[in-house]
PDB file with one MODEL, atoms N, CA, C and O in Angstrom:
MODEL        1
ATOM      1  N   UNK A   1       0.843  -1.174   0.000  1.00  0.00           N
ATOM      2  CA  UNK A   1       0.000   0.000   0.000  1.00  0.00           C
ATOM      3  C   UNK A   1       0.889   1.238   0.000  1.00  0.00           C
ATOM      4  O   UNK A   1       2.076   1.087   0.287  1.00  0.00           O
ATOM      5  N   UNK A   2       0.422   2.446  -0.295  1.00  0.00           N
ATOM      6  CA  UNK A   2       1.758   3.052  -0.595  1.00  0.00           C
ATOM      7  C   UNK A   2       0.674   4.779  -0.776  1.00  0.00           C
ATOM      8  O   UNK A   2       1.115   5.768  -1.362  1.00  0.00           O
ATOM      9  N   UNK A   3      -0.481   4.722  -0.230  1.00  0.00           N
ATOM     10  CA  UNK A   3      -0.934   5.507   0.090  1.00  0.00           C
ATOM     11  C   UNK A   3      -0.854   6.057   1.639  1.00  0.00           C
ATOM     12  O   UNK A   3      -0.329   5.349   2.499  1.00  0.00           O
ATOM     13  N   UNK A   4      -1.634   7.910   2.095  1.00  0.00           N
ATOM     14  CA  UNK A   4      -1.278   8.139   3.420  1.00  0.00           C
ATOM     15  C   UNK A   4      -1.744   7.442   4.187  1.00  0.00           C
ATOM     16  O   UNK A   4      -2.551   6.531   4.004  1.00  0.00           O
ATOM     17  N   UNK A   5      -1.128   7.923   5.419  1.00  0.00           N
ATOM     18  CA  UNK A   5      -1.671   7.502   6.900  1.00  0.00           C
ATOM     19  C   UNK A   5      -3.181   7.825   6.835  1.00  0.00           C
ATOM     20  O   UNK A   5      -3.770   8.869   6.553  1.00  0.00           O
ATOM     21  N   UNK A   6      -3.633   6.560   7.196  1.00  0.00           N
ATOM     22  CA  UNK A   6      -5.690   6.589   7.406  1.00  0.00           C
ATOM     23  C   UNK A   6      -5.771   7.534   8.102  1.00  0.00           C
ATOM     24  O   UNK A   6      -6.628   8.279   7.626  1.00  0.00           O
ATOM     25  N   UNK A   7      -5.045   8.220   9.619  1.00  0.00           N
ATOM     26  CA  UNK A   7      -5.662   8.791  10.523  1.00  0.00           C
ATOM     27  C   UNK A   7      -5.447  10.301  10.380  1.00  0.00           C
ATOM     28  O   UNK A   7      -6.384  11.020  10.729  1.00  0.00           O
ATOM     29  N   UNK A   8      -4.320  10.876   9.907  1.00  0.00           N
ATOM     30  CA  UNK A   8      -3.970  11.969   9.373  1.00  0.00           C
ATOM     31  C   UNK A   8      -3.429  12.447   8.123  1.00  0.00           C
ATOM     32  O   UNK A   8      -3.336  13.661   7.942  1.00  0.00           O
ATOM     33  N   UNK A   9      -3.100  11.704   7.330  1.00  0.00           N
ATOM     34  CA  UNK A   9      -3.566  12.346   5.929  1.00  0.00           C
ATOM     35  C   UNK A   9      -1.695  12.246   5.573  1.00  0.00           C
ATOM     36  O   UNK A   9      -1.221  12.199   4.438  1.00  0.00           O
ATOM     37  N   UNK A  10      -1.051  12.235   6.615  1.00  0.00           N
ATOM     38  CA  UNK A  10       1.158  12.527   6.186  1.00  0.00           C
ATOM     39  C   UNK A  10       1.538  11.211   5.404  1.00  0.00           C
ATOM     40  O   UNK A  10       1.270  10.010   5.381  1.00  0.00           O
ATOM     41  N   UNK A  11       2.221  12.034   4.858  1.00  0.00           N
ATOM     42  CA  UNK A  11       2.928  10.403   3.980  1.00  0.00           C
ATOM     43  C   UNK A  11       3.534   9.473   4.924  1.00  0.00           C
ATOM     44  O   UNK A  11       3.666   9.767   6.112  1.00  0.00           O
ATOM     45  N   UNK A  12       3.827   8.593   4.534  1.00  0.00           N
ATOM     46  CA  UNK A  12       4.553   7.688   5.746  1.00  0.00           C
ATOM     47  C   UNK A  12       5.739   6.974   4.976  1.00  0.00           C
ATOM     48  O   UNK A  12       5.665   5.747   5.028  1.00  0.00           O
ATOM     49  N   UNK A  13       6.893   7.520   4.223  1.00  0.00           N
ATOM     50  CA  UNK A  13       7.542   7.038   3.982  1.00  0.00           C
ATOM     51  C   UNK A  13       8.700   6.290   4.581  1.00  0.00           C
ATOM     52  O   UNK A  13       9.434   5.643   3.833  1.00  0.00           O
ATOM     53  N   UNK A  14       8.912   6.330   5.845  1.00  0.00           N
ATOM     54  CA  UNK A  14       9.754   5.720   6.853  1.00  0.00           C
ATOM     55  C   UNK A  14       9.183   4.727   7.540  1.00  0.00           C
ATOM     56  O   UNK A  14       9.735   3.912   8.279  1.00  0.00           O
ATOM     57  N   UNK A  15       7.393   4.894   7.101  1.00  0.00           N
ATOM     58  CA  UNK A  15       6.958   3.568   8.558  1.00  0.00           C
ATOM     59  C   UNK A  15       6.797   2.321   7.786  1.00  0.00           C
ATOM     60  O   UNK A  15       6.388   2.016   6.665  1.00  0.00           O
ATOM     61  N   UNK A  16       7.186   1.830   8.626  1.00  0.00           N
ATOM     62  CA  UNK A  16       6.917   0.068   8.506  1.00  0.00           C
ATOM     63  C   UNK A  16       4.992  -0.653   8.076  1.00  0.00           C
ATOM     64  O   UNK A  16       4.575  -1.720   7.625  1.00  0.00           O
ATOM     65  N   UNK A  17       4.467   0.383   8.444  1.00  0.00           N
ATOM     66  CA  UNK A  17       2.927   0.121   8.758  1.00  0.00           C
ATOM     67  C   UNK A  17       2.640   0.442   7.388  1.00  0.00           C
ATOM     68  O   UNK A  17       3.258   1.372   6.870  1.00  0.00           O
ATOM     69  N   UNK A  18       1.467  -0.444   6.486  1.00  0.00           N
ATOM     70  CA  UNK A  18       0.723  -0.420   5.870  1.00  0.00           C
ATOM     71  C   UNK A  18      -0.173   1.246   5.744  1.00  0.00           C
ATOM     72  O   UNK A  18      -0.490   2.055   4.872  1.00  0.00           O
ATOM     73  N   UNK A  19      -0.262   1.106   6.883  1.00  0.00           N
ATOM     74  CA  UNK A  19      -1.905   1.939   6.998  1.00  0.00           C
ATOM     75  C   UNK A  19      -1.091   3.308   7.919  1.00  0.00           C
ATOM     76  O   UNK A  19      -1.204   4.352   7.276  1.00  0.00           O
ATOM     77  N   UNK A  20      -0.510   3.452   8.923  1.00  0.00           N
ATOM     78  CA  UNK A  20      -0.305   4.881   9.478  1.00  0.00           C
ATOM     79  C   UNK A  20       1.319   4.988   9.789  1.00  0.00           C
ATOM     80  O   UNK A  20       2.136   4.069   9.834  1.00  0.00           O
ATOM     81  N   UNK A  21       1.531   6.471   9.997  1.00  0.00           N
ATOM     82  CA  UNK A  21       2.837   7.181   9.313  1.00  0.00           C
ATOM     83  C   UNK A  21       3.473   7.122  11.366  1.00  0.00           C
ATOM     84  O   UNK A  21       4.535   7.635  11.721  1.00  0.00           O
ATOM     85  N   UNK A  22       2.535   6.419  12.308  1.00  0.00           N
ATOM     86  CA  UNK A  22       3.535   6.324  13.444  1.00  0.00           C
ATOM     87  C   UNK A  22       2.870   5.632  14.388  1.00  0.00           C
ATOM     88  O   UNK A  22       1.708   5.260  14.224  1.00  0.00           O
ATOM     89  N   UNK A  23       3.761   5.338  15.767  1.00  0.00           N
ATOM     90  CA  UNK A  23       2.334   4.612  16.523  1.00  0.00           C
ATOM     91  C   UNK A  23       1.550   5.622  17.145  1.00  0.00           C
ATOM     92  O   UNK A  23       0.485   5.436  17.733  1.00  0.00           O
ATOM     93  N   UNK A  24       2.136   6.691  16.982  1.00  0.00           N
ATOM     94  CA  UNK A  24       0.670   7.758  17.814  1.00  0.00           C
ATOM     95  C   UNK A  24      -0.318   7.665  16.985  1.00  0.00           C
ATOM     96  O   UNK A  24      -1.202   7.148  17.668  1.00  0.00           O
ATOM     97  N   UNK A  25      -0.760   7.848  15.874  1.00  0.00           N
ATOM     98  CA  UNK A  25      -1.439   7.801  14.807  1.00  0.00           C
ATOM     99  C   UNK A  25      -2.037   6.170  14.712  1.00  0.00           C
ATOM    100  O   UNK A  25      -3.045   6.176  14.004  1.00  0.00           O
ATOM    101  N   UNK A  26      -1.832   5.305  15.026  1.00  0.00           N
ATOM    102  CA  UNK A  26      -2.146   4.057  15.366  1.00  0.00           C
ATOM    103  C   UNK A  26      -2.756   3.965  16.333  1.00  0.00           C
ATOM    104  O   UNK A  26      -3.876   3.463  16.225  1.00  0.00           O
ATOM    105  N   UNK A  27      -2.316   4.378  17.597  1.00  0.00           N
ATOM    106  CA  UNK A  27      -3.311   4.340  19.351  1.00  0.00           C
ATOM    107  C   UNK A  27      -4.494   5.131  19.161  1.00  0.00           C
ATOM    108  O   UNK A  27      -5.592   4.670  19.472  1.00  0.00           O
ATOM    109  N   UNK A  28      -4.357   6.373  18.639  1.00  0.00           N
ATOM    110  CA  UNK A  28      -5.051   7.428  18.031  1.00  0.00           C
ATOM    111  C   UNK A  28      -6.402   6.506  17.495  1.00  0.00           C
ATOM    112  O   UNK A  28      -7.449   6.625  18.131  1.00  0.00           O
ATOM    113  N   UNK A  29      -6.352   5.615  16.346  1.00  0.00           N
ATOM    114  CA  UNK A  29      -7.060   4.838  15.533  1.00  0.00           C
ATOM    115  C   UNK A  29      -7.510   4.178  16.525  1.00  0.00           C
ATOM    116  O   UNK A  29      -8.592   4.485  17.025  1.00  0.00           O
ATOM    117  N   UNK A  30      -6.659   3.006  17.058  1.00  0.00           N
ATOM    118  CA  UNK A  30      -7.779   2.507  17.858  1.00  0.00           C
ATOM    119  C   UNK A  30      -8.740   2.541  19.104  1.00  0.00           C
ATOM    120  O   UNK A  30      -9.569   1.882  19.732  1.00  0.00           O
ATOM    121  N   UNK A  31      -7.870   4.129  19.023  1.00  0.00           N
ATOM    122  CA  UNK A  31      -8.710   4.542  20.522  1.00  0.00           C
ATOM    123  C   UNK A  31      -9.598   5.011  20.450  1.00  0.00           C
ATOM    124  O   UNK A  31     -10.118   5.372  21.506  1.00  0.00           O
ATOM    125  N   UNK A  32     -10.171   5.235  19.389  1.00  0.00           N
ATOM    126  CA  UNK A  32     -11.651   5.554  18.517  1.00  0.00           C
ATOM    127  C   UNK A  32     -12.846   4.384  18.497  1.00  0.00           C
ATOM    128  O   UNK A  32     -14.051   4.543  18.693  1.00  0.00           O
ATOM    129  N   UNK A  33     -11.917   2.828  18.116  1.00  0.00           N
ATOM    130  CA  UNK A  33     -13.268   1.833  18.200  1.00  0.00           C
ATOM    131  C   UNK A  33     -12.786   0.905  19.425  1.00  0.00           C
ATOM    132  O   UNK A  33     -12.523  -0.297  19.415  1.00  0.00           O
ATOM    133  N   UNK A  34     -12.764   1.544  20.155  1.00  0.00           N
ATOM    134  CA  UNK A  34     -12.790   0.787  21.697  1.00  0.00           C
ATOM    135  C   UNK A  34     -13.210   1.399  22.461  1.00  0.00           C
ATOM    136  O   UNK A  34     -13.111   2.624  22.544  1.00  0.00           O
ATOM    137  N   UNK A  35     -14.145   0.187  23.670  1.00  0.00           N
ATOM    138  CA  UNK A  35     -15.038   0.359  24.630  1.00  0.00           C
ATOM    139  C   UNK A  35     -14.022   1.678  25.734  1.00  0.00           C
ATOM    140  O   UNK A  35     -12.958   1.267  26.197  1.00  0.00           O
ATOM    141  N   UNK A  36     -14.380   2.915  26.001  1.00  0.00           N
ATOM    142  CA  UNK A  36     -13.673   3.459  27.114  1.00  0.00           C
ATOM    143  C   UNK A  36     -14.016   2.716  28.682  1.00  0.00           C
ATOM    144  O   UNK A  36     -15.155   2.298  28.895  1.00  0.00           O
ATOM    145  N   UNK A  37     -12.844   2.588  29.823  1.00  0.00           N
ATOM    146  CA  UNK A  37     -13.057   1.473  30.555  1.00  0.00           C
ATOM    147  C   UNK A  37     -14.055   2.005  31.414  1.00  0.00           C
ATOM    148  O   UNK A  37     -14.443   3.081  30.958  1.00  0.00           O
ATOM    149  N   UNK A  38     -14.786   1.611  32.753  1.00  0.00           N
ATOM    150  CA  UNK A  38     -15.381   1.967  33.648  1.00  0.00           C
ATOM    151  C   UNK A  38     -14.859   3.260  34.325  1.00  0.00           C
ATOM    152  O   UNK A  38     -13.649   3.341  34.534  1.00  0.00           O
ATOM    153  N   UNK A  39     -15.641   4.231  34.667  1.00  0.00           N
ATOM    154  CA  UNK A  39     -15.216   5.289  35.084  1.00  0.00           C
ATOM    155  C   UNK A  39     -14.382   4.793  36.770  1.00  0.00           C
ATOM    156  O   UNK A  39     -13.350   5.248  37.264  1.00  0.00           O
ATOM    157  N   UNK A  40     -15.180   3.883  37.222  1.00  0.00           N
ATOM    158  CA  UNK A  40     -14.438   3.685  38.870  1.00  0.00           C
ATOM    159  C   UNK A  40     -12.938   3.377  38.614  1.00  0.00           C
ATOM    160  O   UNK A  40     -12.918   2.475  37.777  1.00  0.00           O
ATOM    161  N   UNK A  41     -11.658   3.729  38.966  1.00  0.00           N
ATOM    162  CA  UNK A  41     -10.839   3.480  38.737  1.00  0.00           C
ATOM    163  C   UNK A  41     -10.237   2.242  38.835  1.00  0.00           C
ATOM    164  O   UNK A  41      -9.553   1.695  37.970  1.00  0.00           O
ATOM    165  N   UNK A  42     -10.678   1.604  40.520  1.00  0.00           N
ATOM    166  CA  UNK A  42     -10.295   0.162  40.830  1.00  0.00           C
ATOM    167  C   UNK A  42     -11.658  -1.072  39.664  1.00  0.00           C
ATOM    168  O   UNK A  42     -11.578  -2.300  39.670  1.00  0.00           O
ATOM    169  N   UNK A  43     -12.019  -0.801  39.385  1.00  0.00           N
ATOM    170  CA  UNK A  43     -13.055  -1.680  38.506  1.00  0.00           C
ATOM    171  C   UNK A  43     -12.267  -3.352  38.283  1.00  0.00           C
ATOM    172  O   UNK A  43     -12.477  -4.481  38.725  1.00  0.00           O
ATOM    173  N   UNK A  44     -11.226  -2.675  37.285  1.00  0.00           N
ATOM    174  CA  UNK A  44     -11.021  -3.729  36.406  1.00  0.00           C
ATOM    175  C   UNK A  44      -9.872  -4.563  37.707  1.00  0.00           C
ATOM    176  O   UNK A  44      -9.565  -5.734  37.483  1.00  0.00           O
ATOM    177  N   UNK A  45      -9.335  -3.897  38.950  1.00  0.00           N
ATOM    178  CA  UNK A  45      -8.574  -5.107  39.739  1.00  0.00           C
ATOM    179  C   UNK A  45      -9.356  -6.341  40.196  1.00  0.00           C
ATOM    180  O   UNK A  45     -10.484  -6.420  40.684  1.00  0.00           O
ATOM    181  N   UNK A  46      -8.526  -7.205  39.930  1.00  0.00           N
ATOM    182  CA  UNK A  46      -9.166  -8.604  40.431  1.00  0.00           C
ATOM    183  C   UNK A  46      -9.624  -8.744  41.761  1.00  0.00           C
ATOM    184  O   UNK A  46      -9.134  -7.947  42.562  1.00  0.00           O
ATOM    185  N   UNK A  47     -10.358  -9.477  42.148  1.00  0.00           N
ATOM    186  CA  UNK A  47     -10.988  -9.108  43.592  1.00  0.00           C
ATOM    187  C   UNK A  47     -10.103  -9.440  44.721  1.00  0.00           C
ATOM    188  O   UNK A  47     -10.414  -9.360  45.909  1.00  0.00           O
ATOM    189  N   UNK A  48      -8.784  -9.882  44.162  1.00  0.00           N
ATOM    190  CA  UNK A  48      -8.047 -10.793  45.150  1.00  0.00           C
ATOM    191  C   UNK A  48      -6.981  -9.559  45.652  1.00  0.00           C
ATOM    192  O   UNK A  48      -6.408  -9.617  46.740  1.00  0.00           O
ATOM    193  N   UNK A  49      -6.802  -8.416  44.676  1.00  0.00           N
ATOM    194  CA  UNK A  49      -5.698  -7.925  45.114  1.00  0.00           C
ATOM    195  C   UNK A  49      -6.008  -6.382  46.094  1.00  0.00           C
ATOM    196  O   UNK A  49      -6.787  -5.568  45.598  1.00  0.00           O
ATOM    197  N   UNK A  50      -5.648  -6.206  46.853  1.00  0.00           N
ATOM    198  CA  UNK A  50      -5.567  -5.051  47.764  1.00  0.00           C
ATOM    199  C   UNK A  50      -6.155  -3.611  47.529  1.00  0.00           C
ATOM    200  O   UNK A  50      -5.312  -2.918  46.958  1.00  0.00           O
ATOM    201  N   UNK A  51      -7.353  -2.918  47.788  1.00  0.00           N
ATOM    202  CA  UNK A  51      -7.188  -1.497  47.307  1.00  0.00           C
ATOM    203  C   UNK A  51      -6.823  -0.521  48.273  1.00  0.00           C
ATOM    204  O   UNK A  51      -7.538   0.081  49.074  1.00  0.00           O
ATOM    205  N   UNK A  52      -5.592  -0.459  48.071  1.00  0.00           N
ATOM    206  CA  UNK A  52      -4.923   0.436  49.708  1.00  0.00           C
ATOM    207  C   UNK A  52      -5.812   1.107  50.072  1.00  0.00           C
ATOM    208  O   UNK A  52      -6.234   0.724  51.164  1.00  0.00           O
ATOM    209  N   UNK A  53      -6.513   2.272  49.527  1.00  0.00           N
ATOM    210  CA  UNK A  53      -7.555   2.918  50.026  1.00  0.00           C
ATOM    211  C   UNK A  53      -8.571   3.322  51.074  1.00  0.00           C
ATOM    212  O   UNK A  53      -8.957   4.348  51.634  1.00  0.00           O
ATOM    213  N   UNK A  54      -8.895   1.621  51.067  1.00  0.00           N
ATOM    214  CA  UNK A  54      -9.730   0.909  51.100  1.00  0.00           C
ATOM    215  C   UNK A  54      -9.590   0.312  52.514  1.00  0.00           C
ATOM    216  O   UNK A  54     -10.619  -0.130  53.023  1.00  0.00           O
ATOM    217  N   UNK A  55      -8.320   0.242  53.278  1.00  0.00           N
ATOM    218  CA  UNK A  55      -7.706  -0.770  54.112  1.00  0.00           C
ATOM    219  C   UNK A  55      -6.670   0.175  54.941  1.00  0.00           C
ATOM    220  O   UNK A  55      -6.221  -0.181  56.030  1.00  0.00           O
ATOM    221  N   UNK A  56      -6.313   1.489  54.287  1.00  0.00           N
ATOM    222  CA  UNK A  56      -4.857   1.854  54.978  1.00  0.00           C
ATOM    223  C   UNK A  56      -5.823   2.955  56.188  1.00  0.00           C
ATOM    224  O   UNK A  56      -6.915   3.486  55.990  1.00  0.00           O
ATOM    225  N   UNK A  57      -5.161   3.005  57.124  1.00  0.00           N
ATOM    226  CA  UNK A  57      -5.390   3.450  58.540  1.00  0.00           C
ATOM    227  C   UNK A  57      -4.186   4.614  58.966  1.00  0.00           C
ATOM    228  O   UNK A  57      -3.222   3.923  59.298  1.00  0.00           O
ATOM    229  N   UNK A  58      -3.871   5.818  59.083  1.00  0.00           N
ATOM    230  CA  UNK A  58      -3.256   6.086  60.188  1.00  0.00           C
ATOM    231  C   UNK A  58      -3.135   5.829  61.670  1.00  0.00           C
ATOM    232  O   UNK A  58      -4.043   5.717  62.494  1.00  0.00           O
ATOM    233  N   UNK A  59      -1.663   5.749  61.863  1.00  0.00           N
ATOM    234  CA  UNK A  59      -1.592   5.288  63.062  1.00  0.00           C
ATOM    235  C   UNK A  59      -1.481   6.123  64.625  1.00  0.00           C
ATOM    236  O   UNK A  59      -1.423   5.473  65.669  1.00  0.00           O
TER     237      UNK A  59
ENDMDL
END
């Protein structure tokens, strides 16, 4: 392929990639068709691991 970068339009004559001229321009892309995560921050920790928060005490 030897046309521009899908996400901004620059030539990409140095990149390795088919489709975009860098990886910002790549994260960029797919950070467009992906789910954004849960707003709670601890969400996605497994239930097993610690939320200091949650547990820490002054003494």
């Amino acid at each position: 392929m030897t046309g521009p970068c899908v996400v901004c339009g620059t030539e990409r004559p140095g990149s390795p990639s088919d489709f975009f001229c860098s990886d910002q321009c790549q994260r960029d892309w797919h950070g467009g068709r992906v789910e954004p995560l849960v707003s709670d921050g601890s969400a996605w920790l497994p239930p097993n691991v610690n939320r200091t928060g949650e547990s820490w005490r002054a003494a």
